[in-house]
RODO-2510 file (C-alpha; in nm, 4 decimals, decimal comma):
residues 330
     n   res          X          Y          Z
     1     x    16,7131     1,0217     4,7815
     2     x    16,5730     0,8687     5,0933
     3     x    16,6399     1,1415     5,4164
     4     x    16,8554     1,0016     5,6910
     5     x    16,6592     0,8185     5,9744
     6     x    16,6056     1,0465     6,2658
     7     x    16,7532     0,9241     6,5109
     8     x    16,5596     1,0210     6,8822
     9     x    16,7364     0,9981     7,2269
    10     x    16,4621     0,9052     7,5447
    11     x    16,5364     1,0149     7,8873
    12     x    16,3075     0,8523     8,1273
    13     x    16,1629     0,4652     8,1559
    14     x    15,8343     0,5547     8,3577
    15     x    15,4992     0,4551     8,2806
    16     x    15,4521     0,7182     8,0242
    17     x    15,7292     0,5979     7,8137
    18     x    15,6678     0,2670     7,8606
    19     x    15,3100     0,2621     7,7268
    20     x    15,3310     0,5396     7,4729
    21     x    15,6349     0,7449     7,3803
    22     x    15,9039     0,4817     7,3204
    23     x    15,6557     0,3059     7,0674
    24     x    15,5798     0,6464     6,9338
    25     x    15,9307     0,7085     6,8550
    26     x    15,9566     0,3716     6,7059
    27     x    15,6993     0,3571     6,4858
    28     x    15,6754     0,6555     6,3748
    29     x    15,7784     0,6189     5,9733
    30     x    16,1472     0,7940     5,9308
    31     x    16,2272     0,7668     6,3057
    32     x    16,4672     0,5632     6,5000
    33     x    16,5163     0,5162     6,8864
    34     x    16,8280     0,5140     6,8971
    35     x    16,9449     0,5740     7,2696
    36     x    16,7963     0,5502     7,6234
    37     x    16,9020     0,7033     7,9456
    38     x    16,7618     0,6839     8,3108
    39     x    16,8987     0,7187     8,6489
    40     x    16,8983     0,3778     8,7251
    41     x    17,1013     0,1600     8,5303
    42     x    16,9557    -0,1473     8,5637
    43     x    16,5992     0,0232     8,4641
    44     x    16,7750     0,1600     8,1753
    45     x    16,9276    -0,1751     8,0368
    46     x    16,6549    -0,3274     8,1170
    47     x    16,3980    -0,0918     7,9404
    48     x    16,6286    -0,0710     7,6376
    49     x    16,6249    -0,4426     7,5733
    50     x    16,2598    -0,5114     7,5803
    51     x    16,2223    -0,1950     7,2775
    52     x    16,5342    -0,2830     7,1135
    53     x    16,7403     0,0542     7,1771
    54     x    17,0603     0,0023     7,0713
    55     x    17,2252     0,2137     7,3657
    56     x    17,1620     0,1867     7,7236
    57     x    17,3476     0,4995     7,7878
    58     x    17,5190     0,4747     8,1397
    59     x    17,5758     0,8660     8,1543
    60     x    17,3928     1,1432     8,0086
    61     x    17,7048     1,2666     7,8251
    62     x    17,7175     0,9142     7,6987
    63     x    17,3562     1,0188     7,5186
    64     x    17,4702     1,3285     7,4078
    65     x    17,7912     1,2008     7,2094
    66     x    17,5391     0,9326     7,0451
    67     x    17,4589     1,1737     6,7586
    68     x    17,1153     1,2224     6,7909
    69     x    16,8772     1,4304     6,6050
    70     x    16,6519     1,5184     6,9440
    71     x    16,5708     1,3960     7,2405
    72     x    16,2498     1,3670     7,4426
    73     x    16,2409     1,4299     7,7821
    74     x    15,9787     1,2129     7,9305
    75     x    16,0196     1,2308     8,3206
    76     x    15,8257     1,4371     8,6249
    77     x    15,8689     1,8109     8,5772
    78     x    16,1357     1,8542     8,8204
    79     x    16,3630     1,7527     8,5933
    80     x    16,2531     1,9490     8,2759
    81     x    16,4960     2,2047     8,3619
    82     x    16,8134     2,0359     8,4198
    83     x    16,7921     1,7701     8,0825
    84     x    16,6384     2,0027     7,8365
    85     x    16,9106     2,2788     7,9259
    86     x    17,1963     2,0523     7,8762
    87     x    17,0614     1,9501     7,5408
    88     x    16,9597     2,2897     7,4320
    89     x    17,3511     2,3832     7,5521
    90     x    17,4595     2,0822     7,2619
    91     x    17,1701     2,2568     7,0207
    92     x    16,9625     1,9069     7,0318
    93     x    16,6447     1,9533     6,9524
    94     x    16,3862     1,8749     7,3016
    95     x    16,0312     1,7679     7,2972
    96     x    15,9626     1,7699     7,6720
    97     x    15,6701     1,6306     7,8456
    98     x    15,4136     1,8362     8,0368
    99     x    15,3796     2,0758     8,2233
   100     x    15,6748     2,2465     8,0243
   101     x    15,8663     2,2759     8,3651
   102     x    15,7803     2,2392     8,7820
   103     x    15,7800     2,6573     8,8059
   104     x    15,7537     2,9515     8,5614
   105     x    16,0926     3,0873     8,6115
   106     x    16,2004     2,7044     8,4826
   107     x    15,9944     2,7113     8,1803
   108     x    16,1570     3,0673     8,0877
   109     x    16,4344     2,9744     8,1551
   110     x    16,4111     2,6714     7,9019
   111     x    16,2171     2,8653     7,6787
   112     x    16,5117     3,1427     7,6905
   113     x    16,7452     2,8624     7,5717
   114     x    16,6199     2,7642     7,2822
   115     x    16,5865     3,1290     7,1569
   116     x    16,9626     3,1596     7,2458
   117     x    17,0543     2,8415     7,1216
   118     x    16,8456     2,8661     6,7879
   119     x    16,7157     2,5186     6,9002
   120     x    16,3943     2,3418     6,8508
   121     x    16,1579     2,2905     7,2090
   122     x    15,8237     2,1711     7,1818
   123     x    15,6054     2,0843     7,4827
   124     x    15,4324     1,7156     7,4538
   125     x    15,0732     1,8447     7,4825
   126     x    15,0244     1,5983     7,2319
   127     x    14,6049     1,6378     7,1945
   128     x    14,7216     1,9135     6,9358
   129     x    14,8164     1,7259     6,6829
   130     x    14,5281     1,4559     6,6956
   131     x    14,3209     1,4671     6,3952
   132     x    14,0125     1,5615     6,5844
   133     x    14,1244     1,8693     6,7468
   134     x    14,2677     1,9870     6,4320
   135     x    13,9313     1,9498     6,2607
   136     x    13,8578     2,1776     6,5632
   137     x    14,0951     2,4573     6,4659
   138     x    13,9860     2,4527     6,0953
   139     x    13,5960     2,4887     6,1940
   140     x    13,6465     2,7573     6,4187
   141     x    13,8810     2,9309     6,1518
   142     x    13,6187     2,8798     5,9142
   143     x    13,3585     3,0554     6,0949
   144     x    13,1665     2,8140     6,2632
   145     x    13,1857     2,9196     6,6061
   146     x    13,0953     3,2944     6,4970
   147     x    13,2216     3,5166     6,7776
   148     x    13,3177     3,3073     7,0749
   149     x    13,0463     3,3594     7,3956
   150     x    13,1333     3,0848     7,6242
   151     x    13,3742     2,7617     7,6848
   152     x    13,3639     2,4634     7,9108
   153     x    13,5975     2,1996     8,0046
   154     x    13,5341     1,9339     8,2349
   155     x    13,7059     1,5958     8,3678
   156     x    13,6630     1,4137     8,6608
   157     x    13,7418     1,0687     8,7609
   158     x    13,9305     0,8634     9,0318
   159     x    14,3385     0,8779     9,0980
   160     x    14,4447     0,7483     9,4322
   161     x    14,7866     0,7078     9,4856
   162     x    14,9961     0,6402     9,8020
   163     x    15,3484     0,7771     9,8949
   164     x    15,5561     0,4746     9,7502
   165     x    15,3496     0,3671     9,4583
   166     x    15,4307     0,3897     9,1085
   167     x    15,2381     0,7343     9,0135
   168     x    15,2242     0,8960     9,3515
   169     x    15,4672     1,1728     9,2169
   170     x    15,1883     1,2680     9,0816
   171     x    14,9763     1,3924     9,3815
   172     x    15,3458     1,5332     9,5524
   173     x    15,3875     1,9046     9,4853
   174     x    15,7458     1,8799     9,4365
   175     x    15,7187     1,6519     9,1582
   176     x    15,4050     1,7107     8,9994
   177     x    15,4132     2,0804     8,8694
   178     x    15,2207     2,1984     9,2100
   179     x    14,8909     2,0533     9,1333
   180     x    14,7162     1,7117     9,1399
   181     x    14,4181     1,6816     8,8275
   182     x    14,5231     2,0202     8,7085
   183     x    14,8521     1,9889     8,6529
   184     x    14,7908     1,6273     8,5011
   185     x    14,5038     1,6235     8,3144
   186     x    14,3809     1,9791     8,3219
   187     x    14,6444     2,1872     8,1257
   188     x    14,5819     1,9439     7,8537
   189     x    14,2565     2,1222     7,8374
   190     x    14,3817     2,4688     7,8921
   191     x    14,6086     2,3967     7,6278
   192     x    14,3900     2,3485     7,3816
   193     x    14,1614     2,6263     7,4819
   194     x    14,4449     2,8096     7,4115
   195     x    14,5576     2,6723     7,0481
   196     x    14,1763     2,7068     6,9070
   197     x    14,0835     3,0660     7,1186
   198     x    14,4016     3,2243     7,2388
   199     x    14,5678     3,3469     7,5775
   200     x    14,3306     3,2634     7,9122
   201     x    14,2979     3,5282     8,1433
   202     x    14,2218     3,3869     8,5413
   203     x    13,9751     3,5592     8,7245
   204     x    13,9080     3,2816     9,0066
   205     x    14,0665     2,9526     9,1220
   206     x    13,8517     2,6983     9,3974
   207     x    14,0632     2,4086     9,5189
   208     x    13,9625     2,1019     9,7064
   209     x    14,0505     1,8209     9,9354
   210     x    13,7044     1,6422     9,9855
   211     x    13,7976     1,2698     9,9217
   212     x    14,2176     1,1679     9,8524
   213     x    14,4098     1,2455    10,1353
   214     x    14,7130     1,3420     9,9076
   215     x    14,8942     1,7103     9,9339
   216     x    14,7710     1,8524     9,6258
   217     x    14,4088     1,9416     9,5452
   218     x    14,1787     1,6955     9,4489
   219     x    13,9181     1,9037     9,2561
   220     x    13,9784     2,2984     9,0864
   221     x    13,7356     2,5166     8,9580
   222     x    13,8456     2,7612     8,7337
   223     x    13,6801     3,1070     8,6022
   224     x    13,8443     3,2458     8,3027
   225     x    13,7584     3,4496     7,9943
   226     x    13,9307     3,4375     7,6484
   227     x    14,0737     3,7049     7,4534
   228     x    13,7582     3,8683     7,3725
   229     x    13,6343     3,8717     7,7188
   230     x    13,4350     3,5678     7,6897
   231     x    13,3673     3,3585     8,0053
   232     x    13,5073     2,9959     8,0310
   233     x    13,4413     2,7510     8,3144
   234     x    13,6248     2,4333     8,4094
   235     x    13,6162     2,1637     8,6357
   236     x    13,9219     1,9067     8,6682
   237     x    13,9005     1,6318     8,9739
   238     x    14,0024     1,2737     9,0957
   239     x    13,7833     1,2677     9,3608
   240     x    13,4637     1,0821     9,1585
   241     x    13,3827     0,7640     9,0607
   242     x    13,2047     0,8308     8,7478
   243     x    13,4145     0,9579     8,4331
   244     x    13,3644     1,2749     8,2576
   245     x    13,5623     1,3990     7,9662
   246     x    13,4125     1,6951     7,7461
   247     x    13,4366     1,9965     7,6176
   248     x    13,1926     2,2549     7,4910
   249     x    13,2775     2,5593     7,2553
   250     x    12,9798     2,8071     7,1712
   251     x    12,9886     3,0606     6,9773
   252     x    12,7181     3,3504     6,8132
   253     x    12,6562     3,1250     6,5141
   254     x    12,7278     2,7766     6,6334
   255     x    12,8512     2,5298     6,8931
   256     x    13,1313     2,2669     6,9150
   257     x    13,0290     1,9798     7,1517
   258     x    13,3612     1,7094     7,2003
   259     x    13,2662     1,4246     7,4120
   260     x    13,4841     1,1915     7,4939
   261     x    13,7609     1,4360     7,4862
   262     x    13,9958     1,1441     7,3304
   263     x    13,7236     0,9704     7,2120
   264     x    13,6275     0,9843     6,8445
   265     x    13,3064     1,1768     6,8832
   266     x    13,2297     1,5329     6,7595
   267     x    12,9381     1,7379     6,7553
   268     x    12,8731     2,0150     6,5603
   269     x    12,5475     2,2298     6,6627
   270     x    12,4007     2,4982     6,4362
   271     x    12,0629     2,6407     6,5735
   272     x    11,8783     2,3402     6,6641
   273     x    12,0344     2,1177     6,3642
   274     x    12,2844     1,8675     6,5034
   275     x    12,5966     1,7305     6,2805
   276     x    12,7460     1,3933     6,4143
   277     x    13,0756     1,3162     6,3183
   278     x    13,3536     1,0930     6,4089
   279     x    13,6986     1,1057     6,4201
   280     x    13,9028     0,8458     6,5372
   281     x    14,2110     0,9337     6,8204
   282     x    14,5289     0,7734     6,6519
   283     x    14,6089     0,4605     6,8643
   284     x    14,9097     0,5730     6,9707
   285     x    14,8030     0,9002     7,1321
   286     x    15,2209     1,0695     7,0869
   287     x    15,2822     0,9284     6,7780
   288     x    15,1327     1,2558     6,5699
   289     x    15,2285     1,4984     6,8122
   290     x    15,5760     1,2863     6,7566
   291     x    15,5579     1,3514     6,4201
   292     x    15,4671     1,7356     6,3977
   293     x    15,8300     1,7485     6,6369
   294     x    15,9941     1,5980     6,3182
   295     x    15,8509     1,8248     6,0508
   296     x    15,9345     2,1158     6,2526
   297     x    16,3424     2,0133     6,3290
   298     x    16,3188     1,9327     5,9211
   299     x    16,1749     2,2344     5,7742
   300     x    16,2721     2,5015     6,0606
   301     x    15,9420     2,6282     6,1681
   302     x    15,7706     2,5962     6,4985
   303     x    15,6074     2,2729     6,6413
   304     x    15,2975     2,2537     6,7012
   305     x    15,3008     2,3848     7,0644
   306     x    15,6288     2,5481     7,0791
   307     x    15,8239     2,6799     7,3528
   308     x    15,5924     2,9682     7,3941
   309     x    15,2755     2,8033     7,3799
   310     x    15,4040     2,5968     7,6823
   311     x    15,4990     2,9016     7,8768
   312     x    15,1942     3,0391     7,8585
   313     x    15,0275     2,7100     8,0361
   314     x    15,3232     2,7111     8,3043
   315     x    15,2077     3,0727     8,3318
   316     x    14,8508     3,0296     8,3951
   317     x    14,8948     2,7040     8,6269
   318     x    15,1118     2,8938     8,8937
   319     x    14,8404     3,1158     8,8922
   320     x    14,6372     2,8639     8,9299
   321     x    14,7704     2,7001     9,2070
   322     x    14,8541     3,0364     9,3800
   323     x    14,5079     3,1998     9,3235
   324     x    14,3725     2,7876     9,4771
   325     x    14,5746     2,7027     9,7104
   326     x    14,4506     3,0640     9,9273
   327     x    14,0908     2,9139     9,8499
   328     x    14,1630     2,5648    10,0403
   329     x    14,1053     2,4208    10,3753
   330     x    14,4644     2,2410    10,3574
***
């Protein structure tokens, strides 16, 4: 017999859901988006019309009592808390965006729910689940790395927002998880240092305001060391013009060179013998991620980056932004 549709609930109509989670959620084979609810209701009619959701919930406990299977809570981290608690409370399943939560004590908090609650919550850090950095995770399980010496991740480009504009709560503290780049762009980075090496360890933080005149940092540098004691460097900014996404993995035996980070390029480096191969990022960037939620809700077993996988990113960006913030001018 064919399995029920699953039937997904989205909280939030931002720019994120427009352009990738609703149309995750739809087309993902199995799924159905069944009900939407925002703040505003107007936003929420309207968004629900142009994707065909059947409910434009005008309360959340309208979305609650709409039978659904989960719900995915795609709105600034301030609100992680309040939404994926009052799920959790119903035992609905949550895949929440990231950062997990806008403060540690938050993200336990959530995180403490689900145990209780014998729930499902994932964490969107949806890079996981693309093909490429799973083909990651099985060469470095197969021995390819050797004994990890040394990691890199860098990204920099250009994000200048002003109070008022669509994705300025992304440069406001309050909103954005307490960091600009890092919080946005860089735990995506961390996190997957942390799925193929294990737990970071912070030794230094540098922030900087050298070019956007926004409250959070527009540049970190990061010194950290894996597991094993191995160094790792990163550099996450939106203060340049130029565009840099990569990430380099080296090992005793070998070296893993990803650049484009999203793109489909990956490099595989034994002595002085280079392997090219290429891997192509789904086209909708949630939709496995998405998918991996489902499996997990079906068959009982933890997402891909569960509830404590996301802690330990909320973790290591307050110390992040704690150990920074002492190290800038502002």
């Amino acid at each position: 017999m064919m399995a029920q549709p699953f039937r997904w609930g989205l909280i939030g109509y931002g720019d994120l859901a427009e352009k990738r989670a609703a149309s995750a959620l739809e087309q993902a084979p199995g799924h159905s988006l069944a009900a939407l609810w925002g703040r505003s209701e107007e936003r929420t009619a309207d968004f629900a019309r142009r994707h065909s959701i059947p409910l434009a919930a005008r309360s959340l406990d309208e979305l609650w009592e709409a039978g659904l299977d989960a719900v995915y809570v795609c709105t600034p981290p301030d609100s992680h808390r309040e939404y994926t608690l009052a799920a959790l409370a119903r035992k609905i399943p949550v895949l929440v965006e990231k950062p997990m939560a806008d403060s540690v004590e938050a993200a336990e908090e959530m995180a403490a729910a689900a145990e209780r609650e014998q729930t499902t919550l994932g964490v969107a850090y949806y890079r996981r689940a693309f093909p490429k950095m799973q083909e990651v995770a099985r060469l470095i399980a197969a021995g390819v790395l050797g004994t990890p010496v040394w990691a890199s991740a860098v990204a920099h480009s250009w994000f200048a927002q002003k109070p008022g504009e669509p994705k300025s709560w992304r440069v406001e503290p309050k909103t954005s998880g307490g960091a600009g780049a890092l919080a946005d762009i860089g735990v995506h980075r961390l996190d997957l240092l942390d799925y193929w090496l294990g737990e970071l360890t912070l030794d230094q933080a540098a922030f900087t305001h050298l070019v956007q005149d926004y409250a959070v940092e527009d540049g970190s540098a990061l010194a950290l060391r894996l597991p094993n004691g191995a160094p790792v460097q990163t550099f996450f900014s939106w203060n340049s013009k130029t565009w840099v996404d990569r990430m380099e993995l080296v090992g005793s035996e070998g070296k893993i060179l990803i650049e484009p980070l999203d793109g489909a390029g990956l490099t595989v480096i034994r002595g002085r013998d280079r392997e090219e191969r290429e891997i192509a990022a789904p086209a909708n960037a949630h939709l496995p991620c998405v998918e991996d939620f489902v499996r997990a809700c079906r068959e009982g077993s933890p997402p891909l980056c569960d509830a404590a996988a996301g802690l330990r990113t909320s973790r290591l960006l307050e110390q992040c932004v704690r150990l920074g913030s002492l190290s800038s001018p502002v």
